[in-house]
Every structure is written in C-alpha cells, then in structure tokens.
PDB file of the backbone (N, CA, C, O) and the ligand in Angstrom, with CONECT records:
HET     ZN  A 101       1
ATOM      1  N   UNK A   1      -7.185  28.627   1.527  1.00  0.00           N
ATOM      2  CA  UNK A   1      -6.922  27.987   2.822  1.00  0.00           C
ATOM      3  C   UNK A   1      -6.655  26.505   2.597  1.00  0.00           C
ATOM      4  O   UNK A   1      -7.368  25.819   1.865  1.00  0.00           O
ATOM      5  N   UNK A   2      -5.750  26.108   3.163  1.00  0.00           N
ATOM      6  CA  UNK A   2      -5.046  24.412   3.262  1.00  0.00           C
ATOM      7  C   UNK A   2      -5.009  23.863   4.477  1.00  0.00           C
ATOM      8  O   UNK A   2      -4.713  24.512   5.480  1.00  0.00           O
ATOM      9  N   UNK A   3      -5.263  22.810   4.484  1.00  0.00           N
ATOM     10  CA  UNK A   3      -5.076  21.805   5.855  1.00  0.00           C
ATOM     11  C   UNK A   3      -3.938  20.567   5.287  1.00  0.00           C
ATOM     12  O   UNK A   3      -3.899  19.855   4.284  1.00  0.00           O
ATOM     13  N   UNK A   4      -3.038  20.741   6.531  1.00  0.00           N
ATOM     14  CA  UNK A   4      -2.238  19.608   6.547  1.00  0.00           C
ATOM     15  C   UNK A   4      -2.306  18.503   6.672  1.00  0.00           C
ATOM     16  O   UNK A   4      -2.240  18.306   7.885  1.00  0.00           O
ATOM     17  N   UNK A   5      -2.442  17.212   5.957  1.00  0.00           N
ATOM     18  CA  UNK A   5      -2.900  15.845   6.228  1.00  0.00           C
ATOM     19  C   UNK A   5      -1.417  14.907   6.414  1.00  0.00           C
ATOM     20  O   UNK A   5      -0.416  15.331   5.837  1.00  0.00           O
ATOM     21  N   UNK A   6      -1.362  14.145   6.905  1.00  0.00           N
ATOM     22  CA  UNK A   6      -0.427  13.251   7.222  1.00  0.00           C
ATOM     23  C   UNK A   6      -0.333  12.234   5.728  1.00  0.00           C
ATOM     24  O   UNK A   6      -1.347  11.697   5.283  1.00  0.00           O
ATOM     25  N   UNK A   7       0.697  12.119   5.229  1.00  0.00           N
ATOM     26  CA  UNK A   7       1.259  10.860   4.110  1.00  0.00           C
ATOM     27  C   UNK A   7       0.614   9.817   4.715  1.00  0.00           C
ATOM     28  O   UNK A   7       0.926   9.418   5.837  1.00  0.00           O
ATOM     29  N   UNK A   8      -0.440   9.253   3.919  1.00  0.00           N
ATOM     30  CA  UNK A   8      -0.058   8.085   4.638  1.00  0.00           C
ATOM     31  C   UNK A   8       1.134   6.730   4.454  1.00  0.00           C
ATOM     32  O   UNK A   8       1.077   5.755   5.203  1.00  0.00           O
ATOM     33  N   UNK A   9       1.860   6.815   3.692  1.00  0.00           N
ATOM     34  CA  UNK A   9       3.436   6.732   2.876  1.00  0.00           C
ATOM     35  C   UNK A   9       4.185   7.222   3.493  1.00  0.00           C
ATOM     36  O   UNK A   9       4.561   6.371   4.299  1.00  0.00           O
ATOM     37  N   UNK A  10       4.460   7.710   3.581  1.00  0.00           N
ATOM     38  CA  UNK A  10       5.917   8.641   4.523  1.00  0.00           C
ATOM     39  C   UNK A  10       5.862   9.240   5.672  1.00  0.00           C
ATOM     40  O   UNK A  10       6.860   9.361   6.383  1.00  0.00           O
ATOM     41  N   UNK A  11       4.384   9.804   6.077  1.00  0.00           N
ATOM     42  CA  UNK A  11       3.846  10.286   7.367  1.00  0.00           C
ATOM     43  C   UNK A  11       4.275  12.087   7.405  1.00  0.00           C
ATOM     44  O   UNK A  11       4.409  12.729   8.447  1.00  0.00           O
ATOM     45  N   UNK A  12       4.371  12.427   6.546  1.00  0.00           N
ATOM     46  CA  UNK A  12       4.821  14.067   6.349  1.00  0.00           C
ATOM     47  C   UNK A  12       3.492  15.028   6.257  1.00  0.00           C
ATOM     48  O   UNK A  12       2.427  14.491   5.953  1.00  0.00           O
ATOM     49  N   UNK A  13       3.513  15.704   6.380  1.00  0.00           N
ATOM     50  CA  UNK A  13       2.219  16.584   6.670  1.00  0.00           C
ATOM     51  C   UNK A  13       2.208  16.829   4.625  1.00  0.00           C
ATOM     52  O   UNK A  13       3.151  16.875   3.834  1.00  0.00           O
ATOM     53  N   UNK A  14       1.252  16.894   4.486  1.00  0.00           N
ATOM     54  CA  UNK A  14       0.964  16.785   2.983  1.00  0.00           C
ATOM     55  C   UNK A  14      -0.387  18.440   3.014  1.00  0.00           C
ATOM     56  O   UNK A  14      -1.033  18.735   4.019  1.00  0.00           O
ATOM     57  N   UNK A  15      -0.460  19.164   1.750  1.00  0.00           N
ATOM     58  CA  UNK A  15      -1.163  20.691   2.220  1.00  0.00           C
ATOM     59  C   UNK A  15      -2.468  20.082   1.268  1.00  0.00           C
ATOM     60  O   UNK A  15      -2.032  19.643   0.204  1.00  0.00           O
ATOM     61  N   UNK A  16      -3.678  19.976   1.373  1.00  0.00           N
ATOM     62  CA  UNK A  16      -4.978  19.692   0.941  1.00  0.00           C
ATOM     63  C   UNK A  16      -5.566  20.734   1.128  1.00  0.00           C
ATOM     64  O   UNK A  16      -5.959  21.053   2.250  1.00  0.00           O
ATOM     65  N   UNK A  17      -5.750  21.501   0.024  1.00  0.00           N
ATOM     66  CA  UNK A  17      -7.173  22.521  -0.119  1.00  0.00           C
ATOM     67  C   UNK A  17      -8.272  21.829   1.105  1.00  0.00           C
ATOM     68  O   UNK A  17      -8.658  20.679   1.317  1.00  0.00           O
ATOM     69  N   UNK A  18      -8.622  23.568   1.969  1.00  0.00           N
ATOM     70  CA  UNK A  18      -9.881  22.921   2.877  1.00  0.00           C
ATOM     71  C   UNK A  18     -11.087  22.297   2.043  1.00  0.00           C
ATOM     72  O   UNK A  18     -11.778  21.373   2.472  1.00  0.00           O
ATOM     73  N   UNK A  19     -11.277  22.967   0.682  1.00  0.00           N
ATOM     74  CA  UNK A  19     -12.515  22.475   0.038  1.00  0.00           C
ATOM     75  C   UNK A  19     -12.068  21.409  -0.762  1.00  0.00           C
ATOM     76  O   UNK A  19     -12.405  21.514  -1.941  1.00  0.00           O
ATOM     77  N   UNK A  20     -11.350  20.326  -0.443  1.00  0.00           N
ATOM     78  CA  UNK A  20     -10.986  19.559  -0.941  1.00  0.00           C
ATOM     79  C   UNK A  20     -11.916  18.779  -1.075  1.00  0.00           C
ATOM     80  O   UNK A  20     -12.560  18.734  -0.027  1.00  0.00           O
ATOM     81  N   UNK A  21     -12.659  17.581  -2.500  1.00  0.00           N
ATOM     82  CA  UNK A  21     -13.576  17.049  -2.195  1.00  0.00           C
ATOM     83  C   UNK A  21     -13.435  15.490  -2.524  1.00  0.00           C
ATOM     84  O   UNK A  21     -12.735  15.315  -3.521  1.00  0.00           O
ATOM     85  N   UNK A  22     -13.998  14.116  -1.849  1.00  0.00           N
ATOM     86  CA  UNK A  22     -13.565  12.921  -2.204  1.00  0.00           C
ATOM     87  C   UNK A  22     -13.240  13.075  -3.634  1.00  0.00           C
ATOM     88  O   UNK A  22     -13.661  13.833  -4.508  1.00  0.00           O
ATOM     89  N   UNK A  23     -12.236  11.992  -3.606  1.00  0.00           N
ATOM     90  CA  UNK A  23     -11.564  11.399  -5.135  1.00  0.00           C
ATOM     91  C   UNK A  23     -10.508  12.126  -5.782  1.00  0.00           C
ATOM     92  O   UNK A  23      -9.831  11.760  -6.743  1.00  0.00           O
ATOM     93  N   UNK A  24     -10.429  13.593  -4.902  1.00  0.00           N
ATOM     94  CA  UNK A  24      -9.471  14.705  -5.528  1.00  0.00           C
ATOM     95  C   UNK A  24      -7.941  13.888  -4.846  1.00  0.00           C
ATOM     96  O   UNK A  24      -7.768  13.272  -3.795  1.00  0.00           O
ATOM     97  N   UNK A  25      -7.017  14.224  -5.976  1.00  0.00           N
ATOM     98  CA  UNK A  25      -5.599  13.477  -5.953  1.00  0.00           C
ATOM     99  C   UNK A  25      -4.684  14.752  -5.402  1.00  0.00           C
ATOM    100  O   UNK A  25      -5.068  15.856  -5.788  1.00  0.00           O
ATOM    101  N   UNK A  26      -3.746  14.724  -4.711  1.00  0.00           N
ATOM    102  CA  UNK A  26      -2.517  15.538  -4.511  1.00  0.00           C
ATOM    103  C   UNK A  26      -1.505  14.515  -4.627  1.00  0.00           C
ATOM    104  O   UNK A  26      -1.488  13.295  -4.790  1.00  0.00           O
ATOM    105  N   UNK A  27      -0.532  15.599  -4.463  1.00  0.00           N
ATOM    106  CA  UNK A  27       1.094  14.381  -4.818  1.00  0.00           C
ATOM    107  C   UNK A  27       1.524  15.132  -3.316  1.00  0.00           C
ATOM    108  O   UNK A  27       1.373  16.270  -2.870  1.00  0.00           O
ATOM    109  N   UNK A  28       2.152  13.844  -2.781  1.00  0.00           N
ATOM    110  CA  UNK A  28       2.905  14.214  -1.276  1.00  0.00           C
ATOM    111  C   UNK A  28       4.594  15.004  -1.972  1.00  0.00           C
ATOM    112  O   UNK A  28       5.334  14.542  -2.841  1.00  0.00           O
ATOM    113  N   UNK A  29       4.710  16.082  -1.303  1.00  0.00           N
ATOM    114  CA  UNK A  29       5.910  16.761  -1.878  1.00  0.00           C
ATOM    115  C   UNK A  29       7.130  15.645  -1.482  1.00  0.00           C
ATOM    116  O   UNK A  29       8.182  15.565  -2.118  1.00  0.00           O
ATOM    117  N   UNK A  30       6.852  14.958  -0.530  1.00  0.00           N
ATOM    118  CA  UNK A  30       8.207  14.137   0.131  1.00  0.00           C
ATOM    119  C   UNK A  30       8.230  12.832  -0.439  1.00  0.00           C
ATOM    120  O   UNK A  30       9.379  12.412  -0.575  1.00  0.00           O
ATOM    121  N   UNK A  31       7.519  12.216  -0.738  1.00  0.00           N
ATOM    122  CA  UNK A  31       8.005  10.860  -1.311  1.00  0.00           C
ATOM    123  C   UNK A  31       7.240  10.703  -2.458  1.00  0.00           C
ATOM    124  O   UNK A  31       7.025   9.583  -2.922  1.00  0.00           O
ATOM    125  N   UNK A  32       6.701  11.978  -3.083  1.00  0.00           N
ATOM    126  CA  UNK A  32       5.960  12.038  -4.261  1.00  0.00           C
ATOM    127  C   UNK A  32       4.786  10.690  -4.667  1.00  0.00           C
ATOM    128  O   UNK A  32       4.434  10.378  -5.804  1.00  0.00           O
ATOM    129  N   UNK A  33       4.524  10.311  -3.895  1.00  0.00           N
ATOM    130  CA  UNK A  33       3.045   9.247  -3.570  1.00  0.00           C
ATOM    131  C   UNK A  33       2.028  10.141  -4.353  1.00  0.00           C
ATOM    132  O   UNK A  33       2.069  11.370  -4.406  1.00  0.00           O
ATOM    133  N   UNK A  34       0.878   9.123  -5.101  1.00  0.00           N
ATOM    134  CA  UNK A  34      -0.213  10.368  -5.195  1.00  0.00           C
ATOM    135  C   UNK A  34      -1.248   9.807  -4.468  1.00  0.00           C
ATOM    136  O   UNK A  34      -1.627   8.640  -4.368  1.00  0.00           O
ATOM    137  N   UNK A  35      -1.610  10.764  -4.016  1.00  0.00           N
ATOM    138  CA  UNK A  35      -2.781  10.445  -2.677  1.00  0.00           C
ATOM    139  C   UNK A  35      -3.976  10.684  -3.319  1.00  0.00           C
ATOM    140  O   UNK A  35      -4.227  11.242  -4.387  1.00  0.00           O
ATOM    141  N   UNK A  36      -4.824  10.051  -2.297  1.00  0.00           N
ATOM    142  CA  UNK A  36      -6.780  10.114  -2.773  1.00  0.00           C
ATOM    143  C   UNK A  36      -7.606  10.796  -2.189  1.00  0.00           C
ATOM    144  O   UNK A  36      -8.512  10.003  -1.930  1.00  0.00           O
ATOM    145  N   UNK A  37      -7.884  11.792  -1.802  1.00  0.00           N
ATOM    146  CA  UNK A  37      -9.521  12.192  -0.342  1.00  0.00           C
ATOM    147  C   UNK A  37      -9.803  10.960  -0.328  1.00  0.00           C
ATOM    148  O   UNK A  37      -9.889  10.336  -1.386  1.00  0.00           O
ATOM    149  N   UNK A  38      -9.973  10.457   0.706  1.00  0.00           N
ATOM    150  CA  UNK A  38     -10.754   9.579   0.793  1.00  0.00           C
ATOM    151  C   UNK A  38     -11.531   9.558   1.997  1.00  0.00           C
ATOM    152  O   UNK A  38     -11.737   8.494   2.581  1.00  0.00           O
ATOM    153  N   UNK A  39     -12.042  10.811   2.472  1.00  0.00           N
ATOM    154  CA  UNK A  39     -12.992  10.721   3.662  1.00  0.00           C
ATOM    155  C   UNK A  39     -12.563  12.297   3.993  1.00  0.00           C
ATOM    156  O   UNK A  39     -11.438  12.708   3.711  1.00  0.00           O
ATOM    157  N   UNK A  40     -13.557  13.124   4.610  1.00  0.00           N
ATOM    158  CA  UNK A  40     -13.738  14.368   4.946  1.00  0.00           C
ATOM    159  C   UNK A  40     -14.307  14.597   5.908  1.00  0.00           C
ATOM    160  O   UNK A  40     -15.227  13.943   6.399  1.00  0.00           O
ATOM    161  N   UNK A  41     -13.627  15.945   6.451  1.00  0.00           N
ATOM    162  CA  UNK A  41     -13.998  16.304   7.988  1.00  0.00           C
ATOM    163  C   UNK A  41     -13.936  15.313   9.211  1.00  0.00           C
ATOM    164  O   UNK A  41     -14.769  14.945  10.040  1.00  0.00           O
ATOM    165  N   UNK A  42     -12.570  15.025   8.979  1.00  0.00           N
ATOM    166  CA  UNK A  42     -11.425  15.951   9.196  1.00  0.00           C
ATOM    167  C   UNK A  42     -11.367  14.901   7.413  1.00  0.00           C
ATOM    168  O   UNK A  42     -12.162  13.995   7.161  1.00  0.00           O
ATOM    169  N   UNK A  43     -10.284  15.351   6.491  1.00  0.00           N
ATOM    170  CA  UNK A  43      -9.294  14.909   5.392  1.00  0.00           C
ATOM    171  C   UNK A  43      -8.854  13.908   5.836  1.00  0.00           C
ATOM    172  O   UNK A  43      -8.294  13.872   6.932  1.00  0.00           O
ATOM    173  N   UNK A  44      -9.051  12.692   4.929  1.00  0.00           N
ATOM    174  CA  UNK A  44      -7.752  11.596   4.908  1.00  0.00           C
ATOM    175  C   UNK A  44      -7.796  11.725   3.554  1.00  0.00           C
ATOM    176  O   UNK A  44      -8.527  12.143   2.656  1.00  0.00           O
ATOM    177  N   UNK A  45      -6.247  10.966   3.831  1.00  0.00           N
ATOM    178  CA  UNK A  45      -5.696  11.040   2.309  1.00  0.00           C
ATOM    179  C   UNK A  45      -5.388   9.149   1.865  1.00  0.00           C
ATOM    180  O   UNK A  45      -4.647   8.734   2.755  1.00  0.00           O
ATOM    181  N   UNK A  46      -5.625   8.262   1.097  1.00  0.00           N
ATOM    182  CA  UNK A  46      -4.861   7.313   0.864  1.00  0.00           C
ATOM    183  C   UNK A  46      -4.139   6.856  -0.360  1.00  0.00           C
ATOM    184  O   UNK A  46      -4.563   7.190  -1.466  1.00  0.00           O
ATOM    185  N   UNK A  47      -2.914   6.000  -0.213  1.00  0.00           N
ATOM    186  CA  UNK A  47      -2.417   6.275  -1.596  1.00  0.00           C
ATOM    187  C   UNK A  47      -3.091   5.707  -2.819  1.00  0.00           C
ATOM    188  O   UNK A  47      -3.628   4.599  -2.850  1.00  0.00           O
ATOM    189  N   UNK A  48      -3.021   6.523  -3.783  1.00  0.00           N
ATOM    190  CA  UNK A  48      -3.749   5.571  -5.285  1.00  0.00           C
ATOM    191  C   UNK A  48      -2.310   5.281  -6.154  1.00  0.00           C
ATOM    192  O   UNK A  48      -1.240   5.764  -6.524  1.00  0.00           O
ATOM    193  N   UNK A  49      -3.370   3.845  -6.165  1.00  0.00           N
ATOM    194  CA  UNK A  49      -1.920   3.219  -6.714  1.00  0.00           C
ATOM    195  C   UNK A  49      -2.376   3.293  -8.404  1.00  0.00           C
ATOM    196  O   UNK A  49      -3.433   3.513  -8.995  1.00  0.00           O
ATOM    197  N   UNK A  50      -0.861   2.959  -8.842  1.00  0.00           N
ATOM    198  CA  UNK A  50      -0.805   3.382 -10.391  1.00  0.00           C
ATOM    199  C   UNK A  50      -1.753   1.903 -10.877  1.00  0.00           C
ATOM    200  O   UNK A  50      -2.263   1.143 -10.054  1.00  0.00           O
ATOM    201  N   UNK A  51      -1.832   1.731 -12.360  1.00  0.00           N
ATOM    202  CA  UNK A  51      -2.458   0.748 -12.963  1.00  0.00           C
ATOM    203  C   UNK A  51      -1.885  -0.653 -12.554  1.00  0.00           C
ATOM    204  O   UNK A  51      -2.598  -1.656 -12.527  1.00  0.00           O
ATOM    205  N   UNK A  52      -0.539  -0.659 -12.234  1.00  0.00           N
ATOM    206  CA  UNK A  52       0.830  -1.604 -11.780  1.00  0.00           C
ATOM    207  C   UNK A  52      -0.202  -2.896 -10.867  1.00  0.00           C
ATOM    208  O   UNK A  52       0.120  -4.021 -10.485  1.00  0.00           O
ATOM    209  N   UNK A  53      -1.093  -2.387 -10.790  1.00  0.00           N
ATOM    210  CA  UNK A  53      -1.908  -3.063  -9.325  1.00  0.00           C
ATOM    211  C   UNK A  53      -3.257  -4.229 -10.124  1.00  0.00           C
ATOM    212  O   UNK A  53      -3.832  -5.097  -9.466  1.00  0.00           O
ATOM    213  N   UNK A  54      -3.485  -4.003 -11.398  1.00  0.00           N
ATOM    214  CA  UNK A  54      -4.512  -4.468 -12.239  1.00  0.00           C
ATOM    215  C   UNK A  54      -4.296  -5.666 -12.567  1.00  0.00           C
ATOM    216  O   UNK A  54      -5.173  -6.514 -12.409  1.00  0.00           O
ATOM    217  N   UNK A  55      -2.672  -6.066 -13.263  1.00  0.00           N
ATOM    218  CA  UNK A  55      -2.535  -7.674 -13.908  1.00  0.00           C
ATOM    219  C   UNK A  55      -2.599  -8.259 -12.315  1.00  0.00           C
ATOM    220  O   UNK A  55      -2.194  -7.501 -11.434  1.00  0.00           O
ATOM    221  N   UNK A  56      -2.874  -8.985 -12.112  1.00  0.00           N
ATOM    222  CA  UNK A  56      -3.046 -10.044 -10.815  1.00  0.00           C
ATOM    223  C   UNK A  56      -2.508 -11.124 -11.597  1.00  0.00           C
ATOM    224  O   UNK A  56      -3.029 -11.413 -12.674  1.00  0.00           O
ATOM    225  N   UNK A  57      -1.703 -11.628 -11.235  1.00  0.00           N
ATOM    226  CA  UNK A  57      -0.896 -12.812 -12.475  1.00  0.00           C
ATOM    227  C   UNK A  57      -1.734 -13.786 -11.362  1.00  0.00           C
ATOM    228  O   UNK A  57      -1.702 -13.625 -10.142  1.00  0.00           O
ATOM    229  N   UNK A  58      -2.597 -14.984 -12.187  1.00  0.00           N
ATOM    230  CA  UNK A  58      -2.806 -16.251 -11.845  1.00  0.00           C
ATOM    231  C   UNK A  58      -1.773 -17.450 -11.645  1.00  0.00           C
ATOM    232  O   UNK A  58      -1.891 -18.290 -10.754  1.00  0.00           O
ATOM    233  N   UNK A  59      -0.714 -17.423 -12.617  1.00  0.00           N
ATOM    234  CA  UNK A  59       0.351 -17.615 -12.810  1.00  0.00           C
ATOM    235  C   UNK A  59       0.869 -18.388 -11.707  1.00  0.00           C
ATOM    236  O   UNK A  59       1.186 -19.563 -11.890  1.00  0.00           O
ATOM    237  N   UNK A  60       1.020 -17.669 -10.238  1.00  0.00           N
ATOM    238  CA  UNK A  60       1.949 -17.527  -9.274  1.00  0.00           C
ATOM    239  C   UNK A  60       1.360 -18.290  -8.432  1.00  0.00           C
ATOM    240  O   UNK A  60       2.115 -18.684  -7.543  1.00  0.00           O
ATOM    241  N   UNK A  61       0.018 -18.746  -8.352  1.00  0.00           N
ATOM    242  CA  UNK A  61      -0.749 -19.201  -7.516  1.00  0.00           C
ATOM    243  C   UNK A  61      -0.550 -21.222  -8.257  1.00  0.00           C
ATOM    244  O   UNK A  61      -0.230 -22.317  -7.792  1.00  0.00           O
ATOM    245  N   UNK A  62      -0.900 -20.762  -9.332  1.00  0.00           N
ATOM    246  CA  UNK A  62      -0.506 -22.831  -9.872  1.00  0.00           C
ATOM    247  C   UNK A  62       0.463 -23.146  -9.774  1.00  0.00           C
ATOM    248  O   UNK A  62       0.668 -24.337 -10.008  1.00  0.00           O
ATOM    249  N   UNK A  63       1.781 -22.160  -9.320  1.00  0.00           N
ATOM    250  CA  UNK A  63       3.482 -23.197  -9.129  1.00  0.00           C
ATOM    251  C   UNK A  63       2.834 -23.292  -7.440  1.00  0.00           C
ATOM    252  O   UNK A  63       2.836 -24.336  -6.788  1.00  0.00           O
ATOM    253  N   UNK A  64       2.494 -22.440  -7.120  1.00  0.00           N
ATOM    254  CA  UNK A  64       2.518 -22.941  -5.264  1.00  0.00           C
ATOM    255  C   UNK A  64       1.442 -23.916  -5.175  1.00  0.00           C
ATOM    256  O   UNK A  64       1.651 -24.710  -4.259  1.00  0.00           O
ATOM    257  N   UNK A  65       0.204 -24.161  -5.905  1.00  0.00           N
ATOM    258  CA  UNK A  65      -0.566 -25.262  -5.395  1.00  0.00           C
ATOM    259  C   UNK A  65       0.257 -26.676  -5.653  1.00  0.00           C
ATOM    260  O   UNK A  65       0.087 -27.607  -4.865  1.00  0.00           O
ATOM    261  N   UNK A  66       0.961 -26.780  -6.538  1.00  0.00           N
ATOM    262  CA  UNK A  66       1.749 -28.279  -7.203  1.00  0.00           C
ATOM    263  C   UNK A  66       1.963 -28.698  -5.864  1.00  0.00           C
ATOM    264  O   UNK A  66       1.279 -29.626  -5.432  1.00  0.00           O
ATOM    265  N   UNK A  67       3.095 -27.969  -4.901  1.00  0.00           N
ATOM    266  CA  UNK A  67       3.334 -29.257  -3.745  1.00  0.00           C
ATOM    267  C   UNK A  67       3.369 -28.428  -2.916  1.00  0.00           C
ATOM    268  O   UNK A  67       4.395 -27.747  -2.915  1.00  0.00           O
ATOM    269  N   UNK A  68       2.387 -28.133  -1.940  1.00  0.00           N
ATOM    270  CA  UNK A  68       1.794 -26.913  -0.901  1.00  0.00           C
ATOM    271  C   UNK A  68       2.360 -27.997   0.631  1.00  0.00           C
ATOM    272  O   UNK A  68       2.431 -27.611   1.797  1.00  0.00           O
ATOM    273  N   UNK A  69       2.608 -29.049   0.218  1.00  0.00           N
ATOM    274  CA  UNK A  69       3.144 -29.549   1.840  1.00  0.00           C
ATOM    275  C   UNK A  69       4.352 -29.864   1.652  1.00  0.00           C
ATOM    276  O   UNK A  69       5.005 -29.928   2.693  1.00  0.00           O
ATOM    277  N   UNK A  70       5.165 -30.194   0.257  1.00  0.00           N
ATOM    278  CA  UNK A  70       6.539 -30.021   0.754  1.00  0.00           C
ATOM    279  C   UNK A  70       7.079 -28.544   1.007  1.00  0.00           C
ATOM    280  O   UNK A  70       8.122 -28.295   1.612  1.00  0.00           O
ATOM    281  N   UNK A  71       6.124 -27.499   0.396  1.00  0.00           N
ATOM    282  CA  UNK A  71       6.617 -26.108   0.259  1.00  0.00           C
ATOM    283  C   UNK A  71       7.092 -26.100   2.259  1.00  0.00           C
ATOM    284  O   UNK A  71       8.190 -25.971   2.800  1.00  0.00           O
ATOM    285  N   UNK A  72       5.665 -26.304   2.865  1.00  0.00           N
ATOM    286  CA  UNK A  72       5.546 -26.240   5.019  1.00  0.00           C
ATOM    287  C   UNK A  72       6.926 -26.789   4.973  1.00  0.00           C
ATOM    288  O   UNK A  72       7.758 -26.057   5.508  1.00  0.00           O
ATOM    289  N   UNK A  73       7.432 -28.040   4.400  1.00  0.00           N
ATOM    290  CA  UNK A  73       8.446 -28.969   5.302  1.00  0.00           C
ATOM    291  C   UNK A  73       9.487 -28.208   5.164  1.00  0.00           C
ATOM    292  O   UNK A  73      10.273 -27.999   6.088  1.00  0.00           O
ATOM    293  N   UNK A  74       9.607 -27.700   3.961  1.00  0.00           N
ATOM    294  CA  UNK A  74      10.843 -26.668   3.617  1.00  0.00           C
ATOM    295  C   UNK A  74      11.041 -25.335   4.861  1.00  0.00           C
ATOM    296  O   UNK A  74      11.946 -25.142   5.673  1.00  0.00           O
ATOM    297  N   UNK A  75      10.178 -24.816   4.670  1.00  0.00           N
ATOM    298  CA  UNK A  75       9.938 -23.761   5.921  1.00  0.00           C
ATOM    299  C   UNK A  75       9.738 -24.233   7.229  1.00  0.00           C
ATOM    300  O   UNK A  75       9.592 -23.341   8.064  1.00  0.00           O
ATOM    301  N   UNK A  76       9.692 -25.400   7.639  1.00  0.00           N
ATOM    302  CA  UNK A  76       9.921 -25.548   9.043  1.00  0.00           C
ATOM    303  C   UNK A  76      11.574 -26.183   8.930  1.00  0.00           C
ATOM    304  O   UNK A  76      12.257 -26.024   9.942  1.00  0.00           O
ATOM    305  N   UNK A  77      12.106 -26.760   7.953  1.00  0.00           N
ATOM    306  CA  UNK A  77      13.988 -26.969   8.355  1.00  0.00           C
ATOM    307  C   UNK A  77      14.082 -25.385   8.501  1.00  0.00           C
ATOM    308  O   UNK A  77      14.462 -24.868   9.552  1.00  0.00           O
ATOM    309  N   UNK A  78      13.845 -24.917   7.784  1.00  0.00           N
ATOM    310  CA  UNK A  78      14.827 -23.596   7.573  1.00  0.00           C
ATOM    311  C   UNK A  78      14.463 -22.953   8.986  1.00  0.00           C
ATOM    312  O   UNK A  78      15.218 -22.055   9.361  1.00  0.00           O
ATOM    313  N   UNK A  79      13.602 -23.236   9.657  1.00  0.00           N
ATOM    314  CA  UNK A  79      13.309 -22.045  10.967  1.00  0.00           C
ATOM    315  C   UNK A  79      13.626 -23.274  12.083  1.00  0.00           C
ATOM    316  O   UNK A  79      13.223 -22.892  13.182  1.00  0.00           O
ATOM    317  N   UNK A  80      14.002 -24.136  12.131  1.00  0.00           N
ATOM    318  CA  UNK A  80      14.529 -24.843  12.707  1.00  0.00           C
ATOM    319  C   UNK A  80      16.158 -24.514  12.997  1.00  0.00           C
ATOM    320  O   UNK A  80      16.684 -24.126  14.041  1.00  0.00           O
ATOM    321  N   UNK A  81      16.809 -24.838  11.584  1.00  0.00           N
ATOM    322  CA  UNK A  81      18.102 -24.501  11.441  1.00  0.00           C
ATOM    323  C   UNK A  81      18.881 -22.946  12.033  1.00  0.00           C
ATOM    324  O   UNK A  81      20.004 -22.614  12.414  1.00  0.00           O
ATOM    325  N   UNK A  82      17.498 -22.262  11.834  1.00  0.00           N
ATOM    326  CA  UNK A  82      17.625 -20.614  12.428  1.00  0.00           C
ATOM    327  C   UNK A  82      17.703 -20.893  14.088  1.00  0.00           C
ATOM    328  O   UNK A  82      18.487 -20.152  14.682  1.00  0.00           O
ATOM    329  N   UNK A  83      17.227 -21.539  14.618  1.00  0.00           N
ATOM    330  CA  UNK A  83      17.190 -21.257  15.871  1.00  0.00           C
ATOM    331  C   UNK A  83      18.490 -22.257  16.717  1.00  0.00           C
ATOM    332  O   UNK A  83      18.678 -22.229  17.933  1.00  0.00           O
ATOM    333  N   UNK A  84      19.263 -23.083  15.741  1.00  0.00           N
ATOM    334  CA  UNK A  84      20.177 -24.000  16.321  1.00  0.00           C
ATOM    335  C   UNK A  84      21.616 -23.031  16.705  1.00  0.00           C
ATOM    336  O   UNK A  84      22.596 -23.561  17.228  1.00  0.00           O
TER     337      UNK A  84
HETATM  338 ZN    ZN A 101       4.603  11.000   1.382  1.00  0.00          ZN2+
END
C-alpha cells in the first residue's frame, strides 16, 4: 500500500510506501528531486539536497563587506533609473 505525497519541487503527487519511516528517501518520478520523510501521519516529503550544499564559500561575503554603502548607492540609481 502507497500514499501519494505532493513534490515539494514540482508539486506532483510522488507514491510513498504507507510504512514509510522518517529519513527514508524516494526520487519524485517528475523532476527526479530526491525527497526525505520528514514528518508522518499524514507523510511529508522534503527535498535532500546533494553534498553541493556543504562548501559555504566565505569568500563571497569579504568582496561584499569592502564597500557595503557604495554597493546601496549603486542599487538605488539603478531602481531609480527603472522607474524613469
Ligand atoms: Zn518533483
């Protein structure tokens, strides 16, 4: 017996064993996501993401602190210029 859970990715009914139990993975047939149990009675499913999610580059954060108020001045011409 299977219960249909909603993608939460694509929103497609996805088939989960009723004895499905937290942490168990399925792959959504439609946008091939792999999903998580992540809560029972009723099933949710959420996506688990690949390792892709682990390096957190620090990197990206020291070019934006250097000049964090000319970065604003930049973004207020440009949404300025948008609305002329
Ligand atoms: Zn999906």
């Amino acid at each position: 017996m299977s219960i249909s859970v909603e993608c939460p990715s694509c929103s497609v009914p996805v088939k989960v064993a009723a004895s499905a139990k937290l942490g168990q993975t399925v792959s959504c047939t439609a946008c091939k996501s792999n999903l998580e149990v992540v809560w029972l009675a009723p099933i949710e499913l959420d996506i688990l993401f690949d390792d892709d999610d682990e390096d957190t580059d620090d990197g990206l954060y020291e070019d934006v602190s250097e000049n964090p108020y000319e970065d604003y001045q930049y973004v207020d011409d440009a949404d300025n210029y948008d609305r002329d």
